[in-house]
NUZA-915778 format. One record per atom (N, C-alpha, C, O, CB): residue number from 1; x, y negated, z; residue in one letter. Coordinates in steps of 0.2 Angstrom, whole numbers, plus 5000, padded with zeros to 4 digits. Last residue first. Glycine has a CB too. Example, Ala and Ser with C-alpha at 12.3 -4.5 7.8 and 13.67 -1.06 7.14 Angstrom:
<sites>
[2 [5064 5011 5035] "S"],
[2 [5068 5005 5036] "S"],
[2 [5064 5000 5039] "S"],
[2 [5067 4994 5040] "S"],
[2 [5070 5003 5029] "S"],
[1 [5066 5028 5039] "A"],
[1 [5062 5022 5039] "A"],
[1 [5066 5016 5039] "A"],
[1 [5071 5017 5042] "A"],
[1 [5057 5022 5045] "A"],
</sites>
This chain:
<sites>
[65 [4898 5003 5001] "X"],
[65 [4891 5001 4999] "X"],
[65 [4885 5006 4998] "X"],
[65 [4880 5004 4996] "X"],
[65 [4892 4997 4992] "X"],
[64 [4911 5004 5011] "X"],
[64 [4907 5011 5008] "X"],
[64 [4903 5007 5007] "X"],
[64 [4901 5005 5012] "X"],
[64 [4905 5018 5014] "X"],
[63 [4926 4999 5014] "X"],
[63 [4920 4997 5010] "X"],
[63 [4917 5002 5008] "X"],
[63 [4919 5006 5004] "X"],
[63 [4920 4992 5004] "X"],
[62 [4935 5008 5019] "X"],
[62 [4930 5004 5026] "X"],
[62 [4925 5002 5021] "X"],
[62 [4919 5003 5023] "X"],
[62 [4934 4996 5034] "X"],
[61 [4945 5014 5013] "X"],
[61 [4941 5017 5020] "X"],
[61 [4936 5015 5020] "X"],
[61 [4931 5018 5021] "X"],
[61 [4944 5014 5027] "X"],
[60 [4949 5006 5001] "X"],
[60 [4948 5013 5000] "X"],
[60 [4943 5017 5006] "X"],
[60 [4940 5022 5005] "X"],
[60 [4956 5016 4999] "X"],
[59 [4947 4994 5004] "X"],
[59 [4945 4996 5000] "X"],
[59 [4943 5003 4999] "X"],
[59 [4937 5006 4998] "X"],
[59 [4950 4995 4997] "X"],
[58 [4958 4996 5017] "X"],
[58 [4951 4992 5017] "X"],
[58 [4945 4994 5009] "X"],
[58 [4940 4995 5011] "X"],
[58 [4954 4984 5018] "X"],
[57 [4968 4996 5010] "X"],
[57 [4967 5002 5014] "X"],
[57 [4959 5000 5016] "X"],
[57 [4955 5005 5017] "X"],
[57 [4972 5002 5021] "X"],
[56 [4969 4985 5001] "X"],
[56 [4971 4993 4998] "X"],
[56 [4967 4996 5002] "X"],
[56 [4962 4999 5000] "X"],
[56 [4979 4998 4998] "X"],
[55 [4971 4975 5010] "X"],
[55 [4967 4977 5006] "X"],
[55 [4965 4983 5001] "X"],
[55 [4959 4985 4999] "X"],
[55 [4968 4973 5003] "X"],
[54 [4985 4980 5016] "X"],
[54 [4979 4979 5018] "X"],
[54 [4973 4978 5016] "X"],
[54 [4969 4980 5020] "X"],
[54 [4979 4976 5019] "X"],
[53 [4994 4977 5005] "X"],
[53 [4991 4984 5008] "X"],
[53 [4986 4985 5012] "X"],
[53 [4982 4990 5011] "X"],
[53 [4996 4987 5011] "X"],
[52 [4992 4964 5000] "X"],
[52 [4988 4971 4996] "X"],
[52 [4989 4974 4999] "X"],
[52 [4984 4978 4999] "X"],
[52 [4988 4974 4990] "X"],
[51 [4996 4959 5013] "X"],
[51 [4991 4957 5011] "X"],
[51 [4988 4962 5008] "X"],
[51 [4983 4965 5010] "X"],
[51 [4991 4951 5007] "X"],
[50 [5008 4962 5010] "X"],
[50 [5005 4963 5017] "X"],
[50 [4999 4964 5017] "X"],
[50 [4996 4968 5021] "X"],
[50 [5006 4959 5020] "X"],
[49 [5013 4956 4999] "X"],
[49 [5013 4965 4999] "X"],
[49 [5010 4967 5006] "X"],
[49 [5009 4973 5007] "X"],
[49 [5021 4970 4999] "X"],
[48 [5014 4945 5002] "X"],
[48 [5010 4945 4999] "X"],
[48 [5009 4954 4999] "X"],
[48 [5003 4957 4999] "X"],
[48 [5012 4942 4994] "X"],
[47 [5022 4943 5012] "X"],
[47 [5016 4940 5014] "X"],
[47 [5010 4945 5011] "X"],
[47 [5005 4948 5013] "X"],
[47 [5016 4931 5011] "X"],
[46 [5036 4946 5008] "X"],
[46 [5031 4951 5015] "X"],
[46 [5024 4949 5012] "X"],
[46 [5022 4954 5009] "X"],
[46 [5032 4947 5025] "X"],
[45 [5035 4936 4998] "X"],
[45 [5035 4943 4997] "X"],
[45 [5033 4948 5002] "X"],
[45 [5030 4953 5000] "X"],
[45 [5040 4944 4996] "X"],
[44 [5038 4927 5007] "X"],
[44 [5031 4928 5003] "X"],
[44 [5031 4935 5000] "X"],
[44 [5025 4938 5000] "X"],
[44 [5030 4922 4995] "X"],
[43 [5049 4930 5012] "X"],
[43 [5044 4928 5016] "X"],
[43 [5039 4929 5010] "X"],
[43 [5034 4934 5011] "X"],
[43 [5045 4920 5019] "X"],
[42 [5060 4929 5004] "X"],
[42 [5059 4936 5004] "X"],
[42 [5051 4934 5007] "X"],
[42 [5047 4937 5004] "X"],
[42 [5064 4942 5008] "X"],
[41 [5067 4920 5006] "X"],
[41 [5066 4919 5000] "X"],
[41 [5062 4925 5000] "X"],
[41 [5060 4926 4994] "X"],
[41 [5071 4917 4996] "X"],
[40 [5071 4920 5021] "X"],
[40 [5064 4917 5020] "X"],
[40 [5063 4916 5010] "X"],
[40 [5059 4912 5008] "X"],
[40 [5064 4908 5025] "X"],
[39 [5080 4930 5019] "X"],
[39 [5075 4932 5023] "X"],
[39 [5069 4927 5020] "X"],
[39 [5064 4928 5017] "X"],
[39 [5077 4932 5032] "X"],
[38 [5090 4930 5006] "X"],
[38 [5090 4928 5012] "X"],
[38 [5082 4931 5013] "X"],
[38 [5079 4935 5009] "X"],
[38 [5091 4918 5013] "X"],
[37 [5100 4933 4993] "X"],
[37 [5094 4937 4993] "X"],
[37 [5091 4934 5002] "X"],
[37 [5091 4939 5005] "X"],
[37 [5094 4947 4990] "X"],
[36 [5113 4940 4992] "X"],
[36 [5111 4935 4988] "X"],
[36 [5106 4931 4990] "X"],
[36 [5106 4925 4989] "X"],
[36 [5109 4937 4981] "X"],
[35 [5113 4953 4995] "X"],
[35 [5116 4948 4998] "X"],
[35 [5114 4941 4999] "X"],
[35 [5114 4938 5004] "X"],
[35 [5121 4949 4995] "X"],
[34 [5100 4965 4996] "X"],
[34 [5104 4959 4992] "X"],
[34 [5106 4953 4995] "X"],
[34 [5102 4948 4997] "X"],
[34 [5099 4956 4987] "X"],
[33 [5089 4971 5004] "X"],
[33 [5098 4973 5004] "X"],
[33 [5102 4969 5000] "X"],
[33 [5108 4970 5001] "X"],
[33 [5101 4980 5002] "X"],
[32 [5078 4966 5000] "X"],
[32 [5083 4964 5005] "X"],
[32 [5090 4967 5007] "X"],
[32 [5094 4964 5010] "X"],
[32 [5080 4964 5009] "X"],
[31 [5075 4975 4989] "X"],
[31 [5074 4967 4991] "X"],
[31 [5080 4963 4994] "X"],
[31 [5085 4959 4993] "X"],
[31 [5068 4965 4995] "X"],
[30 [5071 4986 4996] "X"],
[30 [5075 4987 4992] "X"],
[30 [5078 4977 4990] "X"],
[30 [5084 4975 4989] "X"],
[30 [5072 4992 4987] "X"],
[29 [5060 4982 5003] "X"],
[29 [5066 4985 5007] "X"],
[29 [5071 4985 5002] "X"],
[29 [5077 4985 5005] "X"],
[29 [5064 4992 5011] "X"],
[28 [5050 4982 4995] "X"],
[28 [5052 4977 4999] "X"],
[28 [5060 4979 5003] "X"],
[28 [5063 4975 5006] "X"],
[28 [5046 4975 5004] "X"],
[27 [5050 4996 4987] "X"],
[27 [5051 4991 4982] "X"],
[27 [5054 4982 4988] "X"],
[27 [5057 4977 4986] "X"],
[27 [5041 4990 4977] "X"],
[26 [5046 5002 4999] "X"],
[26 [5052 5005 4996] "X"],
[26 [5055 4996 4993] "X"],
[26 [5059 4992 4995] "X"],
[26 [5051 5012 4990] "X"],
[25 [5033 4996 5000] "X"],
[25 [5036 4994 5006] "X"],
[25 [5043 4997 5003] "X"],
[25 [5048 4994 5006] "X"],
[25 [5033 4997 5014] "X"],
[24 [5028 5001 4987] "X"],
[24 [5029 4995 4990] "X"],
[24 [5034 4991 4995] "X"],
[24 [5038 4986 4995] "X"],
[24 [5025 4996 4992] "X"],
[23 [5027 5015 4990] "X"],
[23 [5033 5010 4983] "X"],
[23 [5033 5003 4987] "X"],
[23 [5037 5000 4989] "X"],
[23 [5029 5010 4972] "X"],
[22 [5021 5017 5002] "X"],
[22 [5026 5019 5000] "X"],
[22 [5032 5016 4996] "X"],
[22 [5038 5015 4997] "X"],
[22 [5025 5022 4998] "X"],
[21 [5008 5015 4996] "X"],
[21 [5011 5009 5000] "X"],
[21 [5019 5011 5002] "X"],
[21 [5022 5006 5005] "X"],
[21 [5006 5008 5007] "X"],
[20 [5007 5023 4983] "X"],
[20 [5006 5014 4984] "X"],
[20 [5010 5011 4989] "X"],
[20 [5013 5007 4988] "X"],
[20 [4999 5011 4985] "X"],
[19 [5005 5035 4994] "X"],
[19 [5012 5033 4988] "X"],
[19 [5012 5027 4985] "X"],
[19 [5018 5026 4984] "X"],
[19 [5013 5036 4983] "X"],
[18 [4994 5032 5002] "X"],
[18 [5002 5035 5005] "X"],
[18 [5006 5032 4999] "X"],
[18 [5010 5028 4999] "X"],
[18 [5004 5044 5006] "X"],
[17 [4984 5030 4991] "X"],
[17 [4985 5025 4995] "X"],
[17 [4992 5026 5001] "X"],
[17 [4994 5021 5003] "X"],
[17 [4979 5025 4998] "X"],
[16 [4985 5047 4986] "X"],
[16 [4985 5036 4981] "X"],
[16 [4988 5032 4986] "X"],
[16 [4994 5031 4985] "X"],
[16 [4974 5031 4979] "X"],
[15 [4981 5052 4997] "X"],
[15 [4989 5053 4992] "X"],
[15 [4989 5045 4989] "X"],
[15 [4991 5039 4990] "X"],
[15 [4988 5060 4984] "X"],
[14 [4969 5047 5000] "X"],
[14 [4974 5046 5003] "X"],
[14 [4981 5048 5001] "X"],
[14 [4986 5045 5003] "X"],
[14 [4972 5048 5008] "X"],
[13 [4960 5050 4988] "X"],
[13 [4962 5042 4990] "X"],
[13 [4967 5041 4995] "X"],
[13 [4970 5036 4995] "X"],
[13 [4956 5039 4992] "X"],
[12 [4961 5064 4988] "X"],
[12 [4966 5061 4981] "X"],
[12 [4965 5053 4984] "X"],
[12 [4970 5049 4983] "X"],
[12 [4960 5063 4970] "X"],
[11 [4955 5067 4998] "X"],
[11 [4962 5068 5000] "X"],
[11 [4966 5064 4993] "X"],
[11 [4972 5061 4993] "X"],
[11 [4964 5078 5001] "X"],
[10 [4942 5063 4996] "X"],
[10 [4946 5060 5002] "X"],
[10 [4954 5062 4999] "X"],
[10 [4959 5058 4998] "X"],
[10 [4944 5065 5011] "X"],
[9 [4939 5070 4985] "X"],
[9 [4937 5061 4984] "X"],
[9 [4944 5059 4990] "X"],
[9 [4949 5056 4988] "X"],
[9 [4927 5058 4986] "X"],
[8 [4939 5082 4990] "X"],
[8 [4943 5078 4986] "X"],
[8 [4945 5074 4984] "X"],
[8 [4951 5073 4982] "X"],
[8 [4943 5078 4984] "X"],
[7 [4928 5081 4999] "X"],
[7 [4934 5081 5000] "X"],
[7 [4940 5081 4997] "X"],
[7 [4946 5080 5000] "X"],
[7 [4933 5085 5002] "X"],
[6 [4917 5081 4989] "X"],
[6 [4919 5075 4993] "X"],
[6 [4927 5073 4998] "X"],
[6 [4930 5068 5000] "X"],
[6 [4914 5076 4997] "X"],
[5 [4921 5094 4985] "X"],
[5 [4920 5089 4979] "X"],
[5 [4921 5080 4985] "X"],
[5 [4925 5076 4984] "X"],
[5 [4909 5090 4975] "X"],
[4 [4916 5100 4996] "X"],
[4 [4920 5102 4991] "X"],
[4 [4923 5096 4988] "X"],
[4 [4929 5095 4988] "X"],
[4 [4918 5106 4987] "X"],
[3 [4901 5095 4996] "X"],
[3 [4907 5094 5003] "X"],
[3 [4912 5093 5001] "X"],
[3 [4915 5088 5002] "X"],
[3 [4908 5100 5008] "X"],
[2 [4893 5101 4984] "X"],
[2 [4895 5094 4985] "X"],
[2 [4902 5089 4990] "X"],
[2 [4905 5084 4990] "X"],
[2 [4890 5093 4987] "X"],
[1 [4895 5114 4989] "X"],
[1 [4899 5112 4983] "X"],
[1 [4900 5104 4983] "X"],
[1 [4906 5102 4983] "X"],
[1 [4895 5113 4976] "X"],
</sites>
């Protein structure tokens, strides 16, 4: 039962973590189809959604305490 239950845990953090980084990288790509809108005004904007997805994944994987 417990296995069951752990396997849940896995698959509900990897939906979470697919569709976060999903909107994200949508939400950055959508950005830049704006004329208006140049590459280096978008730079921090990489930076920064680079950063939380990275942290996201690291969160959710690798800190096991």
């Amino acid at each position: 039962m417990r296995k069951i239950v752990e396997m849940k845990d896995k698959v509900t953090i990897i939906i979470g973590v697919a569709l976060c980084t999903f909107f994200l990288i949508v939400l950055a790509t959508t950005l830049t189809r704006s004329m208006m809108i140049g590459f280096f005004d978008l730079l921090p904007v990489y930076i920064l959604m680079g950063i939380v997805i990275v942290m996201m994944f690291y969160e959710a994987f690798i800190d096991k305490k």
